[in-house]
C-alpha positions as a printed NumPy array, in Angstrom:
array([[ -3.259, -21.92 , -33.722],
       [ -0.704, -20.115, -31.675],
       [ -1.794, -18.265, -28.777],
       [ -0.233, -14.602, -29.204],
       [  1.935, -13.907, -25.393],
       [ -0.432, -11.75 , -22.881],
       [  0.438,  -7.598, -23.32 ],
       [  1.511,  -6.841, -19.851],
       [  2.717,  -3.6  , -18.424],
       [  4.461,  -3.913, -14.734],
       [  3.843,  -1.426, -12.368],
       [  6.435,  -2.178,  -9.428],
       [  8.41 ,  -0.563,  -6.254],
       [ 11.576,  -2.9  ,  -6.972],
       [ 12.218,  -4.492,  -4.041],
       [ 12.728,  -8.593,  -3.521],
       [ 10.058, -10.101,  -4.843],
       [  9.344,  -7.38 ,  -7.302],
       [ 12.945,  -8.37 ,  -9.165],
       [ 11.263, -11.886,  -9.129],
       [  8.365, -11.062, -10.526],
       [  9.996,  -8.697, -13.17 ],
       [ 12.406, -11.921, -13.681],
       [  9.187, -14.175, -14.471],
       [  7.332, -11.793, -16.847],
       [ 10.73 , -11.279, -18.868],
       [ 11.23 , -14.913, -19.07 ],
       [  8.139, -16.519, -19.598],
       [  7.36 , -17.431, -23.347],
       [  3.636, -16.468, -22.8  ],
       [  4.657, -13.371, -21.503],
       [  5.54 ,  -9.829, -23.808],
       [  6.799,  -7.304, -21.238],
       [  5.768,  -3.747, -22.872],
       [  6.702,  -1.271, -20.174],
       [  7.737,  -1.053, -16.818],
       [  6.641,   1.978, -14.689],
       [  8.364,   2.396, -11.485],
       [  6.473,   4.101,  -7.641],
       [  7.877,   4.34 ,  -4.544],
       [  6.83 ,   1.827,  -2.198],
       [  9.471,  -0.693,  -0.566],
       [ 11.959,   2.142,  -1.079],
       [ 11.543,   5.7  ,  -2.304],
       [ 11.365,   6.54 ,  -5.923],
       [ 15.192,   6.976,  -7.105],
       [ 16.243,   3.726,  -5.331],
       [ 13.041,   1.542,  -6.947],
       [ 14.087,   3.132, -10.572],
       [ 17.424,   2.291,  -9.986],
       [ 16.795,  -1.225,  -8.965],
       [ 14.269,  -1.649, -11.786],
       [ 16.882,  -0.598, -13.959],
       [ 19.587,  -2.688, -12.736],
       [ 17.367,  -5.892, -12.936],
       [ 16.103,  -5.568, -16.071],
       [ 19.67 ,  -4.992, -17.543],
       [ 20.799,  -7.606, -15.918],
       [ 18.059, -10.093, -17.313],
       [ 19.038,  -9.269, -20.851],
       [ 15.901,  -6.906, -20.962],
       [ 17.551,  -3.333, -21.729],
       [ 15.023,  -3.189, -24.805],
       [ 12.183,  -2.785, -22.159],
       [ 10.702,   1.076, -21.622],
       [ 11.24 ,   1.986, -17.441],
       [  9.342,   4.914, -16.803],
       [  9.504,   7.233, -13.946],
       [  6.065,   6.933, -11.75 ],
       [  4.836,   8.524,  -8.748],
       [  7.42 ,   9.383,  -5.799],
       [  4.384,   9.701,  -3.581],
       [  0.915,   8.589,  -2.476],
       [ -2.135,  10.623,  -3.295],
       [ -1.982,  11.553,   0.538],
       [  0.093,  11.048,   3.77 ],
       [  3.45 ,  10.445,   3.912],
       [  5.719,   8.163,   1.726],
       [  5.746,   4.691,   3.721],
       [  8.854,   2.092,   2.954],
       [  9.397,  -1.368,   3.489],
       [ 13.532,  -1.594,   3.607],
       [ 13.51 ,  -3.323,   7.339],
       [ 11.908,  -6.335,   5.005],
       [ 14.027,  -5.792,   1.535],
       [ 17.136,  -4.603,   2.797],
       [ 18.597,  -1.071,   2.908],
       [ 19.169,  -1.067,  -0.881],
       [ 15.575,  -2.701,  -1.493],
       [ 17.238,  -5.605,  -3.15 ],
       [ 18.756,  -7.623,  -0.046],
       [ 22.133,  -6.561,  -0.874],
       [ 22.042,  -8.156,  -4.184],
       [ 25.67 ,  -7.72 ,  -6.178],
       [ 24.71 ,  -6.422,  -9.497],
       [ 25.923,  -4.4  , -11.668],
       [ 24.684,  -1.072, -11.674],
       [ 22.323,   0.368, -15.17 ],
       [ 23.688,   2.68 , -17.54 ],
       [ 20.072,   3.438, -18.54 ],
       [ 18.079,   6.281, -17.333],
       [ 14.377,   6.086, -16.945],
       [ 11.576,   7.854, -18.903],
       [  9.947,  11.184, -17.502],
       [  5.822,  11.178, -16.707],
       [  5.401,   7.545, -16.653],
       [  1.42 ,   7.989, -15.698],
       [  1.594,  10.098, -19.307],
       [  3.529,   7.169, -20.889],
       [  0.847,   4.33 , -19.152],
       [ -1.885,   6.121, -20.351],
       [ -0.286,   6.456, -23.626],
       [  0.294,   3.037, -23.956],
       [ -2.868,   1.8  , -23.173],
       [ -4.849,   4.478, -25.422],
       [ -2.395,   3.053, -28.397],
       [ -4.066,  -0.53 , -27.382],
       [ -7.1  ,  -0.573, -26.38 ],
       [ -8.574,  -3.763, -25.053],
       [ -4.683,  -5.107, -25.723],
       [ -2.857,  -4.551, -21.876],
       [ -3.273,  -5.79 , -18.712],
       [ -1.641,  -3.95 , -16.521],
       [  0.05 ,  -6.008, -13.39 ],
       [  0.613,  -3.819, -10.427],
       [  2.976,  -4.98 ,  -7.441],
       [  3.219,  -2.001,  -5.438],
       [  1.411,   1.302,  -4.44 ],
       [ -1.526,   1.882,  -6.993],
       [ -0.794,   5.465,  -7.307],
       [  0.696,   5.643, -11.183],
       [ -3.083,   3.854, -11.687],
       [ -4.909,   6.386,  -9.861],
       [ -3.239,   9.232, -11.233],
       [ -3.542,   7.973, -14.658],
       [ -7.367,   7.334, -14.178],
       [ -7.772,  11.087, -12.586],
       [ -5.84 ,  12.183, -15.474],
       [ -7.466,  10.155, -18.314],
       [-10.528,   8.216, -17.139],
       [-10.899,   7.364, -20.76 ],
       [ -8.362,   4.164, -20.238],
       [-10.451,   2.651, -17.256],
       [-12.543,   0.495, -20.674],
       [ -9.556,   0.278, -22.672],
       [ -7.622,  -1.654, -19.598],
       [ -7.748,  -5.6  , -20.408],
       [ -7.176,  -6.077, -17.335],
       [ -5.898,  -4.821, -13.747],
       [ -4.473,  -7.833, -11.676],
       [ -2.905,  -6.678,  -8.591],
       [ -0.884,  -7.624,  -5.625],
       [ -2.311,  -6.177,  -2.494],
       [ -4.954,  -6.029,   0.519],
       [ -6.274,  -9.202,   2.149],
       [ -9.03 , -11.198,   1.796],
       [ -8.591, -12.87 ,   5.368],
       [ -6.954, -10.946,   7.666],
       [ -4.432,  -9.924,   9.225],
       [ -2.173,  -7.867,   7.22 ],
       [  1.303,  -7.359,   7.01 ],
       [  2.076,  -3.862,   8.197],
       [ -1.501,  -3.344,  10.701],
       [ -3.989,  -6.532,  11.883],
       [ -5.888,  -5.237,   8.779],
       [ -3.58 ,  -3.681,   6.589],
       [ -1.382,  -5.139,   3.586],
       [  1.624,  -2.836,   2.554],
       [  0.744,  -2.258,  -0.923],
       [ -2.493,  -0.816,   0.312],
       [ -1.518,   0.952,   3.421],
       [  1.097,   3.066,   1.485],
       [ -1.391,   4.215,  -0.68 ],
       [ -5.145,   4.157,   0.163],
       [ -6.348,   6.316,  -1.532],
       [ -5.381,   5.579,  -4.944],
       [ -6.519,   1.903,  -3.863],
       [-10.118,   2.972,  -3.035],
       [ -9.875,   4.835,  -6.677],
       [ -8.969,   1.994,  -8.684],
       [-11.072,  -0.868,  -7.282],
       [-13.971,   1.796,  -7.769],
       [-13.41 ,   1.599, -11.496],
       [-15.3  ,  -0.422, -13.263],
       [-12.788,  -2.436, -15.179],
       [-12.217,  -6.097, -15.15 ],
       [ -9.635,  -6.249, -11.604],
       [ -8.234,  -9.396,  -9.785],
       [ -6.961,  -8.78 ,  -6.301],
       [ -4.045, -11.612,  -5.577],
       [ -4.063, -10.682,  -1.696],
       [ -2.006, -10.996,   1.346],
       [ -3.647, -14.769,   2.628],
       [ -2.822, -16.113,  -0.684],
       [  0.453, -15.272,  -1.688],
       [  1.627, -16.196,   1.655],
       [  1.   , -19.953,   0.843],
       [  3.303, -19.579,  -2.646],
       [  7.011, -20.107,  -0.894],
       [ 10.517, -19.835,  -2.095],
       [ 11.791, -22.464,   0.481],
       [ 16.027, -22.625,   1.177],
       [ 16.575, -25.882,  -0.511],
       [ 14.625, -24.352,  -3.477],
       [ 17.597, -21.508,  -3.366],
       [ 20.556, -23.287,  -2.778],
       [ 19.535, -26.319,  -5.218],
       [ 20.735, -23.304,  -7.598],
       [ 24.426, -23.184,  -6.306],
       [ 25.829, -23.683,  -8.91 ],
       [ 23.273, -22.388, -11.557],
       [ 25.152, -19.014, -13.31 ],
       [ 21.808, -18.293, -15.531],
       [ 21.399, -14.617, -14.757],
       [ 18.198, -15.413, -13.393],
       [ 19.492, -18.121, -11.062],
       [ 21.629, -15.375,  -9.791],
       [ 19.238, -12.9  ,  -9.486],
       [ 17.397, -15.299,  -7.389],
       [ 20.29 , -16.173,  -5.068],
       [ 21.186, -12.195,  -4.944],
       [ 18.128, -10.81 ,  -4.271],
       [ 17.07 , -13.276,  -1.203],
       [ 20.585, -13.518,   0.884],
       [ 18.902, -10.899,   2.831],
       [ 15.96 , -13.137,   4.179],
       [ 18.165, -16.228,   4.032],
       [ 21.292, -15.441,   4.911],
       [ 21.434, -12.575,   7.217],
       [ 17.601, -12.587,   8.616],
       [ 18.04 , -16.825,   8.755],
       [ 14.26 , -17.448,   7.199],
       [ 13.845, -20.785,   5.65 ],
       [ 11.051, -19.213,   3.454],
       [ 10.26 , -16.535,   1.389],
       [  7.073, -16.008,  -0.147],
       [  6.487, -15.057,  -3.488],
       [  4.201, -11.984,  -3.198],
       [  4.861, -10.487,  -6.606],
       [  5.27 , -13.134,  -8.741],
       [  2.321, -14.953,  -7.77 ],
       [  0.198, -11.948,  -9.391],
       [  2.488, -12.08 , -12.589],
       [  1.538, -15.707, -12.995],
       [ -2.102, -15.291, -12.193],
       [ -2.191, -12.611, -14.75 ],
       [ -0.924, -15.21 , -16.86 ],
       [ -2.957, -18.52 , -15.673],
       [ -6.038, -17.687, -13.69 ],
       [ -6.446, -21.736, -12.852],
       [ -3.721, -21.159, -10.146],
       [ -6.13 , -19.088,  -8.033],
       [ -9.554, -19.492,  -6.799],
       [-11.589, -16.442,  -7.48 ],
       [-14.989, -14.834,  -5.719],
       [-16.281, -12.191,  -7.896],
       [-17.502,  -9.464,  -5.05 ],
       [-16.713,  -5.473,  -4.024],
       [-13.897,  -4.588,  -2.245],
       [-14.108,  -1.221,  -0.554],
       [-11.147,   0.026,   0.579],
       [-11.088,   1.833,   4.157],
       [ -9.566,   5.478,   3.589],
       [-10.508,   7.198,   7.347],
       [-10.855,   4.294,  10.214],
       [ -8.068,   4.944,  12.649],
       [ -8.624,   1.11 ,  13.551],
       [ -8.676,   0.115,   9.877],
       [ -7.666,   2.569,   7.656],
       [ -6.306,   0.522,   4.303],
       [ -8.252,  -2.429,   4.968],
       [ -9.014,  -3.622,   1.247],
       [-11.495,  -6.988,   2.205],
       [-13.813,  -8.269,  -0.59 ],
       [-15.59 , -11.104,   2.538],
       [-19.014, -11.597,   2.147],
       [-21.355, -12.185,   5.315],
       [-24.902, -13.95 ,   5.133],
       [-27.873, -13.678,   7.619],
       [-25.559, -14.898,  11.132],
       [-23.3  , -13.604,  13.942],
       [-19.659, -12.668,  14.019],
       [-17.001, -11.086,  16.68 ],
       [-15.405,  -7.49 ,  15.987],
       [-12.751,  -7.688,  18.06 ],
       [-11.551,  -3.55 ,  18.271],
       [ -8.741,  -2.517,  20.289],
       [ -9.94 ,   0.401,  23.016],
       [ -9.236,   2.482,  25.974],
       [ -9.575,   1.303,  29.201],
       [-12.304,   4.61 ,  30.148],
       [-15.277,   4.356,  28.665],
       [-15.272,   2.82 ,  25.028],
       [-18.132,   4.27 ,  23.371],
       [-19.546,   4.162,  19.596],
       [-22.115,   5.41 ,  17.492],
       [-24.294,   2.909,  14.978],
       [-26.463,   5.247,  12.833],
       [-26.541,   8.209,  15.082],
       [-27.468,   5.558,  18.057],
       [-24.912,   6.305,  20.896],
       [-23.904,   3.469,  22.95 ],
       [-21.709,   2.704,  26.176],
       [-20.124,  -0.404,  26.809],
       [-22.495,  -3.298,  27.924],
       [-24.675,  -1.825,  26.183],
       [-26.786,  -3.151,  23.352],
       [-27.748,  -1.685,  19.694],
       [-30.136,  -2.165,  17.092],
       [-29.393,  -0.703,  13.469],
       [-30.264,  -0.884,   9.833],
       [-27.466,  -0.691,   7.141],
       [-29.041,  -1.496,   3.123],
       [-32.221,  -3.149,   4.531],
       [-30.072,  -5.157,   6.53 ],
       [-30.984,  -5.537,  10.581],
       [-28.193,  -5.947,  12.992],
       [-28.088,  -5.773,  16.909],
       [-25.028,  -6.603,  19.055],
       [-23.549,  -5.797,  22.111],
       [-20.66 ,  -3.915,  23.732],
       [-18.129,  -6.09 ,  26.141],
       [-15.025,  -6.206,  27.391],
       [-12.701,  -8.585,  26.11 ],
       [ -9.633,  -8.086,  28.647],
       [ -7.298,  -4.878,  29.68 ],
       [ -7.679,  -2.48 ,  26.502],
       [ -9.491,  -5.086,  24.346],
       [-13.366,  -4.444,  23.73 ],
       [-15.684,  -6.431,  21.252],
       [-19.118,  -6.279,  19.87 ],
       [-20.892,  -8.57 ,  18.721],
       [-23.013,  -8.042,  15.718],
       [-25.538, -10.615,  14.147],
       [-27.361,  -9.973,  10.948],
       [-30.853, -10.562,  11.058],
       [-31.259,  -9.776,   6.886],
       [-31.213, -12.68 ,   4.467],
       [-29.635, -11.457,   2.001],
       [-25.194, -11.481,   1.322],
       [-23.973,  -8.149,   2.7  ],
       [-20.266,  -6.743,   2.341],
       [-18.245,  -7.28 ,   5.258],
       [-17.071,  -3.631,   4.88 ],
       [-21.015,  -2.44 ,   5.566],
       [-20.577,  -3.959,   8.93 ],
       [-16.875,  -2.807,   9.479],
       [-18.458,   0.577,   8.647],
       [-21.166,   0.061,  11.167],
       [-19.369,  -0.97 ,  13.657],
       [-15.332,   0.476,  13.389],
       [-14.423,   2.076,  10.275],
       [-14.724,   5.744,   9.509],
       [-13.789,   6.173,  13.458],
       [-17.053,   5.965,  15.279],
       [-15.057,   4.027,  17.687],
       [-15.129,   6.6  ,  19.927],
       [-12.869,   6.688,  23.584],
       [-14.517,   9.09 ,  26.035]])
């Protein structure tokens, strides 16, 4: 029997590898593209609607809904990405423009959708979650109708892309990520330290010289930023990587675990980290001032050399404060528990939320 093609809807900031990934889930066979919902992200709202547009037209794909999303994050300030795409968010890519105008409300459309399907859509998000959050705040009757959530963001293994911590997609918009990896829906997080090993390599692009499929253009349009202007020999393949996982979960190697999402640290505010620690040591290595560095572990004030002792969900930890060189301080922290904790329990204890502390 023939399997029916996977129900996705694309949630995107159309930027390089978004028009990629947009170019995969049009083309693949096992793929039906139902919707597209656009969020600013690499570039602000207009320019990622217009892109989405222009892509999508120029794959063949007019048929597709694009619907209007959110032109900014639940908090904070809009945060772009066009010193990596290019000024236009697409590298400069020569294509014609779209005749097409989006659709108002696309959180109202993506809850529509998914309310007309239950059980039926994944939805594949490659930018800022905040059309997700939004939609969950404003209906959180679709969080069990969702097939699935597979996402492109945060990082298992740090560091990130925009902070030592922080991956773009999550630092735009923390706060809608800490809302929808609290849901309790079926979510795969394709993060920074994999994606980075999936490469569009030179040779790769100019094998397809003299390819004039529109999406062998596309491809050559869309990275003559990164090749030709910023001379990279490589390119990964952030976006498309989640589209295919979506897809084929045997490309990936997945941990089934919490992520918490860090909305307040100053040191590691959109850290989205799903690591799990057993009973042992590690190193926090925390950037500090060169006074006084001083923190708090469960209302336990400390100085640096200093030692604590804390307990964090029947878990026992102790470390101590020292300097690690000119404006660099660490702690060490050892778990004396036996059970798995999350990583993010310690970060908690030790950096997030600010109680790193200068005098």
């Amino acid at each position: 029997m023939t399997q029916s093609p996977l129900r996705i809807v694309l949630d995107v900031d159309t930027g390089v590898d978004d028009a990629l990934a947009l170019a995969f889930a049009v083309r693949h066979p096992g793929i039906r593209l139902e919707a597209v919902l656009t969020v600013a992200g690499n570039v602000g709202l207009e320019q990622t609607t217009r892109n989405t547009l222009c892509v999508m037209d120029w794959l063949g794909a007019s048929e597709v809904p694009v619907a209007l999303g959110a032109n900014q994050p639940l908090s904070g300030v809009v945060r772009e990405a066009r010193h990596w795409h290019g000024a236009d968010g697409l590298g400069g890519a020569s294509l014609p423009p779209s005749t097409r105008t989006a659709r108002p409300d696309g959180v109202a459309y993506l809850i529509e959708r998914i309310g007309d399907a239950p059980g039926e859509l994944t939805v594949v998000c490659t930018g800022p979650l905040t059309n997700l959050a939004l939609a969950v705040q404003r209906q959180p009757a679709i969080v069990p109708a969702v097939r699935e959530v597979v996402l492109m963001g945060g990082a298992a293994r740090p560091p990130g892309n925009v902070t030592p911590v922080a991956e773009f997609n999550i630092y735009a918009d923390p706060e809608a990520a800490a809302v929808v990896f609290s849901q309790r829906w079926p979510l795969v997080m394709v993060g920074l330290d994999v994606t980075n090993r999936v490469l569009l390599m030179r040779q790769d692009r100019d094998a397809q010289v003299d390819n004039l499929s529109a999406e062998a253009v596309l491809v050559r349009e869309v990275t003559r930023h990164h090749f030709d202007r910023l001379g990279l020999d490589a390119v990964a393949l952030h976006d498309p990587l989640a589209v295919a996982v979506a897809l084929d979960r045997s490309l990936v190697t997945t941990v089934d675990t919490e992520v918490a999402v860090e909305t307040h640290g100053g040191y590691t505010r959109a850290r989205a980290s799903p690591v799990l620690w057993s009973a042992g040591s590690a190193r926090l290595k925390l950037q500090g001032s060169e006074g006084g560095l001083q923190f708090r572990a469960d209302g336990v004030a400390a100085t640096a050399g200093s030692s604590f002792v804390s307990v964090v969900e029947e878990q026992r930890f102790h470390g101590r404060v020292a300097i690690g060189g000119p404006g660099v301080w660490c702690i060490d922290v050892e778990c004396l528990g036996v059970a798995p904790i999350r990583l993010e329990r310690i970060a908690i204890l030790a950096v997030a939320r600010d109680v790193l502390r200068t005098r």
